[in-house]
C-alpha positions as CSV (number, residue, x, y, z in Angstrom):
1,X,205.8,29.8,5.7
2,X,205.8,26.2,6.4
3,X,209.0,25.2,4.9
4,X,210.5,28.6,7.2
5,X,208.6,27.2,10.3
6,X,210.0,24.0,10.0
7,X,214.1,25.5,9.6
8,X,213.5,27.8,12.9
9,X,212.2,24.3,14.5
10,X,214.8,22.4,13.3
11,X,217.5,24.8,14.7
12,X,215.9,25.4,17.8
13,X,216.0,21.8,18.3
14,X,219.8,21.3,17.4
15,X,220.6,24.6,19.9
16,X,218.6,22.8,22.7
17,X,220.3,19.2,21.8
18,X,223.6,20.7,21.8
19,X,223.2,22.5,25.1
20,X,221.8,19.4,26.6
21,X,224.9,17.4,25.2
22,X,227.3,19.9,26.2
23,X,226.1,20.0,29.6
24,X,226.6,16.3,30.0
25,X,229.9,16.3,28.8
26,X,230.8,19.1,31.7
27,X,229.0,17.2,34.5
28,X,232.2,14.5,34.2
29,X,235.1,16.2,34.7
30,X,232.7,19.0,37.0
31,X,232.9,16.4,39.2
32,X,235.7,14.8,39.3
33,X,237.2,18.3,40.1
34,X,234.7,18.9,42.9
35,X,235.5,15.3,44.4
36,X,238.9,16.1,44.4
37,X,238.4,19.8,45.7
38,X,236.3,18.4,48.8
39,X,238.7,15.8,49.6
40,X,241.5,18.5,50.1
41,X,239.3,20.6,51.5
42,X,238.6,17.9,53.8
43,X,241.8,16.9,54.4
44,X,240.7,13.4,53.4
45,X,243.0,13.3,50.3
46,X,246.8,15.0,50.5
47,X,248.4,17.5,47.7
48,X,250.3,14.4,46.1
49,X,251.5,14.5,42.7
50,X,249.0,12.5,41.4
51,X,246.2,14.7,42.8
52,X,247.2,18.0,41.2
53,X,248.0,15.3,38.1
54,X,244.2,14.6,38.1
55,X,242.7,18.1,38.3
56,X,245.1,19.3,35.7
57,X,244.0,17.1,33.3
58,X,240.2,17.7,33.8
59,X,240.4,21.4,33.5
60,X,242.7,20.8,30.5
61,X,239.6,18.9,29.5
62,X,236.9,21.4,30.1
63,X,239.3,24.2,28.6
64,X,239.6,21.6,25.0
65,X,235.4,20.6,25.3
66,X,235.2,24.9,25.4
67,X,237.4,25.2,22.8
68,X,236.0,22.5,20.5
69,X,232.2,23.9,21.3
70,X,233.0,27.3,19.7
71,X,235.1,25.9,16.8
72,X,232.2,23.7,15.7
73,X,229.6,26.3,16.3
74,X,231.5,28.9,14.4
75,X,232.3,26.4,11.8
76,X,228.7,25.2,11.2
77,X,227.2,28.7,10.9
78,X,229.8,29.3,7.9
79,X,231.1,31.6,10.0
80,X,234.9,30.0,10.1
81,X,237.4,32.3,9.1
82,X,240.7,30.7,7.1
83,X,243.8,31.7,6.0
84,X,244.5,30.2,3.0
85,X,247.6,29.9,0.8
86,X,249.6,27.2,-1.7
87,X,250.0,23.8,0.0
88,X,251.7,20.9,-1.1
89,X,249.3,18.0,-0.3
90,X,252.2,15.3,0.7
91,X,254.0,18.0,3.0
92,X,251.0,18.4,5.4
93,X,250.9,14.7,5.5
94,X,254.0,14.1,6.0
95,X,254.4,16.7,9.2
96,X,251.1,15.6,10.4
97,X,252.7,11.5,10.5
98,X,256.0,13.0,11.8
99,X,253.9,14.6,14.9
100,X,251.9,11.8,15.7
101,X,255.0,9.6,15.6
102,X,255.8,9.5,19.0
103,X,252.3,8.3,19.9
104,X,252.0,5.8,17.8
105,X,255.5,4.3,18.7
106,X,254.3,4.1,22.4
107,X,251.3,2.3,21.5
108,X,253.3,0.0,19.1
109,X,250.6,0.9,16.1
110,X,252.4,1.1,12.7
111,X,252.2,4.9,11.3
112,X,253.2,4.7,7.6
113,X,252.5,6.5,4.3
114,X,251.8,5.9,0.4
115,X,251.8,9.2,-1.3
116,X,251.3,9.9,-4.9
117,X,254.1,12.2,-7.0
118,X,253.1,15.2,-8.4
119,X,250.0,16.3,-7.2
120,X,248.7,19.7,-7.8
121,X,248.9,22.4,-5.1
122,X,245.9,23.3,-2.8
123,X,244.6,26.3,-1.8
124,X,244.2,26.0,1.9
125,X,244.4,26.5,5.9
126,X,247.8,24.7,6.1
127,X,247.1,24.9,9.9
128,X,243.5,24.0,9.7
129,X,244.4,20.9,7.7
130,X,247.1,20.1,9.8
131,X,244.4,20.2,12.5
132,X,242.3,17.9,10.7
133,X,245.0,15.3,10.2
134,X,246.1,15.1,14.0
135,X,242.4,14.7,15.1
136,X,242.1,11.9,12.6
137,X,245.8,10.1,13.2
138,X,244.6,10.7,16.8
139,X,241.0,8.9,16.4
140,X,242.9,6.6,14.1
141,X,245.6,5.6,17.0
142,X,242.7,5.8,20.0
143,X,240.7,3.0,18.0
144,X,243.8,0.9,16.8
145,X,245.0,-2.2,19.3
146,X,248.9,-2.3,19.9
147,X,250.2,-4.4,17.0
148,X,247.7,-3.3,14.6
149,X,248.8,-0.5,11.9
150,X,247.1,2.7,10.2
151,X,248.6,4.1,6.9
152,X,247.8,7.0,5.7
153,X,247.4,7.6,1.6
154,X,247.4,10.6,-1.1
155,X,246.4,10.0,-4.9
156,X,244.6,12.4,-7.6
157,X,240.8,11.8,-7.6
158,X,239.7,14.0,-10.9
159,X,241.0,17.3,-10.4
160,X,240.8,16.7,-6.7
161,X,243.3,15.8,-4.0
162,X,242.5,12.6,-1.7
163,X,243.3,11.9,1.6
164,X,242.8,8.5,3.2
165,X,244.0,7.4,6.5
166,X,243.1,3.6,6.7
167,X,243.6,2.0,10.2
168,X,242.9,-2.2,10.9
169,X,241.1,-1.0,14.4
170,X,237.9,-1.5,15.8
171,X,235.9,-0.7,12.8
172,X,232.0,1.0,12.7
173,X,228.9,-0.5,12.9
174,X,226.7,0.2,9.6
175,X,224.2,1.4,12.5
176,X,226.8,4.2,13.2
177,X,228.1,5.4,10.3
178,X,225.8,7.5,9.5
179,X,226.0,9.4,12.6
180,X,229.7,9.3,13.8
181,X,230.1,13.0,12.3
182,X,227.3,14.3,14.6
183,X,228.3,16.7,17.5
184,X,229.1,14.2,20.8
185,X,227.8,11.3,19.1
186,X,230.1,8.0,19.8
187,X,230.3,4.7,18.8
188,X,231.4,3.6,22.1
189,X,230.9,6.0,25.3
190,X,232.6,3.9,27.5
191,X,235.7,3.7,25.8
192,X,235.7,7.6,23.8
193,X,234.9,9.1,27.4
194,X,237.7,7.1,28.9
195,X,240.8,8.5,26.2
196,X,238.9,12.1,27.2
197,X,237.7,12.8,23.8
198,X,235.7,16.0,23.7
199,X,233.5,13.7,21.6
200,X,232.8,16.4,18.8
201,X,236.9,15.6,17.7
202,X,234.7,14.2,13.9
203,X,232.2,17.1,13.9
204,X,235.2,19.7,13.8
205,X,237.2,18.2,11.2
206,X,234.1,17.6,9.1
207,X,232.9,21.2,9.0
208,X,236.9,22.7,8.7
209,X,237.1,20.3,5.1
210,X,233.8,21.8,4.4
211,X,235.0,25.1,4.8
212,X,237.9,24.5,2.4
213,X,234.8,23.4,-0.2
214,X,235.8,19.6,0.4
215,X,234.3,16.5,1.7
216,X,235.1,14.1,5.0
217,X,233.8,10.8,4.4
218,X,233.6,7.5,6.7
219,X,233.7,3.7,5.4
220,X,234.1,0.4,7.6
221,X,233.1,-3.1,6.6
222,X,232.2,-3.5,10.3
223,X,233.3,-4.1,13.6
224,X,236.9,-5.3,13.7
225,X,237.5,-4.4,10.3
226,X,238.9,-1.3,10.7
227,X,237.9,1.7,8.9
228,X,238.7,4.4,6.6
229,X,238.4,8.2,6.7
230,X,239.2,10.1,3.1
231,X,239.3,13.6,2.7
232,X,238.7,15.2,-1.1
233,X,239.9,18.8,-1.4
234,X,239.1,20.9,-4.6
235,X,242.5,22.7,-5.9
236,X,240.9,26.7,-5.0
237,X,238.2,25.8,-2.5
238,X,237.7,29.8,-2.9
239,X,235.7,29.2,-5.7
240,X,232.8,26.9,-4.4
241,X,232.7,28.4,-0.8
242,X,231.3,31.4,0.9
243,X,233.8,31.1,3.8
244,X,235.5,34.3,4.7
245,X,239.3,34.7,4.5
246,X,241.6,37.1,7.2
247,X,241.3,35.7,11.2
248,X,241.1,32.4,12.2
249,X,239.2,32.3,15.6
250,X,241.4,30.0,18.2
251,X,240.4,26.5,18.7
């Protein structure tokens, strides 16, 4: 009874945290939209460009924080429905790198790859993985100075594909390491809230490489020394998950 107690505790505690984060994360671009609205309404700002510029992107932001909110949530519970299917590891990569491209070129960050020859077909979400890589290249790029690089790598760990995308950023503190996977947690607010990260970008891609029966892991020696992120998937996740297969809910 004590040890059942204690779970209903512990989840009623992460539902209220998580409702108390979420609604922090709305105030921001809540008010930046009623700022806006009042001003026109006002007539103290005009219908430029760069105002309807503005209110687009922060309902664009609250729509993605929605979004991101019910993937994790559904994702967590075990709930996550995937589609999976044969995947070549190094072709995901290499259409993952090929998207981010063009960001990384404006920010002059060097995007490049090392992948291994012959490794074994997975048994996956080829659109859930792609999701994963984009969110870390993203966090990878968002965290990287012009001039620095990130590479991404693919080897055979045991019978298990890995993953690593290595970038020479900012790097982790050991104080947060331990916590960078947690829902709205960030390193640095300042500087997450300014690139409009939903701030849950890590939670997500931990709990869809879960689902697939594989592992997210973080490493950084430190601030400015950049830091690592390495995925491990099993060949047939089917058989160590309880994840259900048929309809992928959208986020």
């Amino acid at each position: 009874m004590d040890r059942r107690l204690a779970a209903l505790q512990a989840t009623e505690a992460t539902r209220r945290r998580l409702l108390a984060d979420a609604a922090h994360e709305l105030r921001t671009p809540l008010a930046t939209l009623d700022a806006y609205l009042e001003g026109l309404a006002d007539g103290i700002r005009s219908p430029t460009q760069d105002t309807w510029d503005v209110l687009a992107a922060q309902t664009a932001r609250l729509l993605r924080l929605a979004d991101d909110i019910a993937l994790v949530s559904v994702a967590e519970e075990g709930q996550l429905a995937l589609r999976p299917v044969p995947v070549a590891p190094n072709e995901i990569v290499t259409a993952a790198v090929t998207a981010a491209h063009p960001g990384y070129d404006a920010r002059n960050v060097k995007l490049s790859t090392r992948l291994a020859r012959n490794l074994p077909e997975l048994t996956a979400d080829p659109e859930r993985l792609a999701q994963v890589l984009a969110g870390l290249l993203s966090n990878a790029l968002r965290h990287t100075t012009p001039g620095g690089n990130v590479t991404v790598t693919t080897q055979l760990a045991g019978p298990a594909v890995e993953i690593t995308i290595t970038d020479s950023g900012d790097g982790i503190a050991a104080e947060h390491l331990p916590h960078i996977f947690e829902r709205f947690y960030r390193a640095d607010t300042a500087r997450d809230r300014a690139h409009g990260g939903s701030g849950i970008g890590l939670t997500i891609a931990k709990a869809l490489i879960t689902a697939h029966g594989g592992t997210l892991t973080a490493a950084s020696g430190g601030p400015g020394t950049g830091a690592q992120f390495t995925i491990m998937l099993p060949p047939d996740p089917t058989r160590r998950t309880g994840h259900r297969h048929g309809h992928t809910p959208q986020g």
